[in-house]
N, C-alpha and C positions, 0 to 999 in steps of 0.2 A: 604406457597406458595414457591416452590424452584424458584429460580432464578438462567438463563441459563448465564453463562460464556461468553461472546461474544467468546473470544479466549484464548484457553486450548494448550499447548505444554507439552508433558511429555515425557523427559528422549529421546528427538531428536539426534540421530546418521546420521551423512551423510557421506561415504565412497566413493571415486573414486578409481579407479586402472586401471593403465597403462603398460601393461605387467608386466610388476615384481614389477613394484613401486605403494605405495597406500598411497595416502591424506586422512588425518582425519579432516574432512573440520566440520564437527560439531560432540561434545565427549558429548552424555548428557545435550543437552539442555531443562533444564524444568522453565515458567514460566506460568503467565498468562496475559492478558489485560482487563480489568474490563471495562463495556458502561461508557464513560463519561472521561476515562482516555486517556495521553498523554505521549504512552513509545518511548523513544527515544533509538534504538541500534547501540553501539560504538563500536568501534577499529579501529585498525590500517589495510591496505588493505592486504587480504585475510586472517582473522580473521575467516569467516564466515559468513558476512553480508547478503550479496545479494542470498549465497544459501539458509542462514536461512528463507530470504522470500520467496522464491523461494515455500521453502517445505510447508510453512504459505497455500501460495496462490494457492497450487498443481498444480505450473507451474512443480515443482519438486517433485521426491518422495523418501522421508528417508529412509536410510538402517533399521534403525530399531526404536521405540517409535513411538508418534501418534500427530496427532495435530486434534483438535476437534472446529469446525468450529460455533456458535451458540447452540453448544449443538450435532451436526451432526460430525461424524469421518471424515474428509477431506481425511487425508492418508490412504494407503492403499486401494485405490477402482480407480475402471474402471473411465477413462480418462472421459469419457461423464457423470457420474458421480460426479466427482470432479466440470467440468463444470458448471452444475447445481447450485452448492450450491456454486461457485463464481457469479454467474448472480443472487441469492436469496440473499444474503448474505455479499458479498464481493466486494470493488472497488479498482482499483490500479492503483497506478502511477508512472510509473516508469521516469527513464531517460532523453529518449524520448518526456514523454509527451501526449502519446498515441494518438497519431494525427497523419489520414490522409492526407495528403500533397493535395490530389484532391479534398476534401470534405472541405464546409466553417465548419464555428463551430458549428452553429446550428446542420447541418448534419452529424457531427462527433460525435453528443450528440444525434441524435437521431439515429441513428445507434449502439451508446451504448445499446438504450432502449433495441432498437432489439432486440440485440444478448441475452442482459440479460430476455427479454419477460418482461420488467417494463415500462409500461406508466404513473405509478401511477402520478411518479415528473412531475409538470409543467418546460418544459427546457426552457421557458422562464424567467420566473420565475426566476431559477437555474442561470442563467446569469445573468440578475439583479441583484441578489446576490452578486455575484462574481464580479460584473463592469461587464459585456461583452454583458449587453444590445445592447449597440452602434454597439458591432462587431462580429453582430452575420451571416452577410452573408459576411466576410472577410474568406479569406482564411489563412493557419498557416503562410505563406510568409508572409502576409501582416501586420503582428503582429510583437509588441512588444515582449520583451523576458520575459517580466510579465505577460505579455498578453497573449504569451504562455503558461507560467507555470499556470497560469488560467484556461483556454481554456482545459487545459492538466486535471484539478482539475475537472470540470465542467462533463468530462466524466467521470472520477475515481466515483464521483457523482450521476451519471446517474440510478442508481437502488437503491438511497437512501439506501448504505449499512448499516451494522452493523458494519463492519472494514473497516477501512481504511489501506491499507497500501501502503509506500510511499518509493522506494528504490533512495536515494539519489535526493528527489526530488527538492532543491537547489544549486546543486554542482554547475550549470553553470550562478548564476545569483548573481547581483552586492548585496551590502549589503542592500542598498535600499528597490529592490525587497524583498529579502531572507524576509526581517520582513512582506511584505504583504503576503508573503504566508504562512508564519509560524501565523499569526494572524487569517488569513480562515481557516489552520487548530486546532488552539487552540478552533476557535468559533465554530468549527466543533464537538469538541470533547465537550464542553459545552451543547450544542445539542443532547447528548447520545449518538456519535459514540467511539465505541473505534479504537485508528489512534495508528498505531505503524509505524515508521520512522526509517530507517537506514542513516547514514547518519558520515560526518568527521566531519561538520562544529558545534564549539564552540556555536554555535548561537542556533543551534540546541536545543542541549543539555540544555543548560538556560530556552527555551520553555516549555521544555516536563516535564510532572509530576514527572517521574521518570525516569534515564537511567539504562540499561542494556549492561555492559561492556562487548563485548566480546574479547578472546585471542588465538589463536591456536582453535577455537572451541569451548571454555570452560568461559561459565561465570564466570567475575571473583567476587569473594566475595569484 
């Protein structure tokens, strides 16, 4: 029986160019993320962190190599496309937190099903999980900043992915916090997701199964 890759990156090139001058924002990036693993990618800022997700989650698209999504080519294909097989396949969390400011948390997770066409997860359920039973017709105001990064977790969630990806989704919270979220996602990846995480923080890095150093683009050996 072959067994599908959750996440496949081979030979990622990401170029920008601004009239005469050009960023080599990623030179050859190739690895993988196995279901059940916990990669964590490092460096120093603009390394190529956040466009490498970028390209992962085909918010962005690589000048050239492929990233192969469950078995399905992510890059290279029509924007509605790409769509798809992040709503099938894929959950993310970035920054932010991915939270509506007018919508409580229930509503914010169930607006993920939506877009993704996934009712399968119980969002009740999904909160409980998480702690966010209690607060689940609060709005993101009325939240803690754990509570957020929960709430923020709880949608990335929301269509039971395969990947998880997480572009610095600690940076703004006390050290406290940082180990419950880094714990939901370790139990997450326990669970068969594979979570790959960019990220500065030390704590990080201790978490995850494996780190993936990057430098100018270029992983380093």
């Amino acid at each position: 029986m072959t067994v599908v890759v959750p996440l496949r990156v081979e030979r990622l090139y990401r170029f920008y160019r601004a009239g005469d001058e050009e960023t080599l924002a990623l030179r050859g990036v190739t690895f993988q993320v196995d279901a059940g693993e916990f990669l964590a990618v490092s460096g120093p800022s603009g390394s190529g962190k956040s466009t490498l997700l970028g390209c992962v989650a085909g918010t962005d698209e690589p000048s050239g190599g492929t990233v192969w999504i469950a078995g399905h080519r992510m890059s290279h294909q029509p924007a509605a496309a790409r769509a798809r097989l992040r709503g099938d396949h894929l959950g993310m969390l970035a920054q932010e937190r991915n939270l509506f400011d007018h919508l409580t948390v229930a509503q914010n997770l169930r607006l993920a099903q939506h877009l993704a066409r996934q009712n399968s997860v119980d969002a009740r359920r999904l909160l409980d999980e998480l702690g966010l039973a209690a607060r689940a017709d609060s709005f993101p105001s009325q939240l803690s900043s754990g509570e957020t990064a929960r709430a923020g977790l709880a949608v990335a969630l929301a269509n039971d992915p395969a990947i998880l990806v997480a572009d610095e989704p600690t940076g703004e919270l006390d050290e406290a916090t940082e180990e419950q979220v880094l714990a939901l996602l370790g139990s997450r990846a326990e669970q068969g997701t594979a979570v790959l995480v960019s990220s500065h923080s030390a704590m990080v890095r201790r978490a995850a199964d494996r780190v993936l150093q990057l430098e100018d683009g270029i992983v380093q050996p």
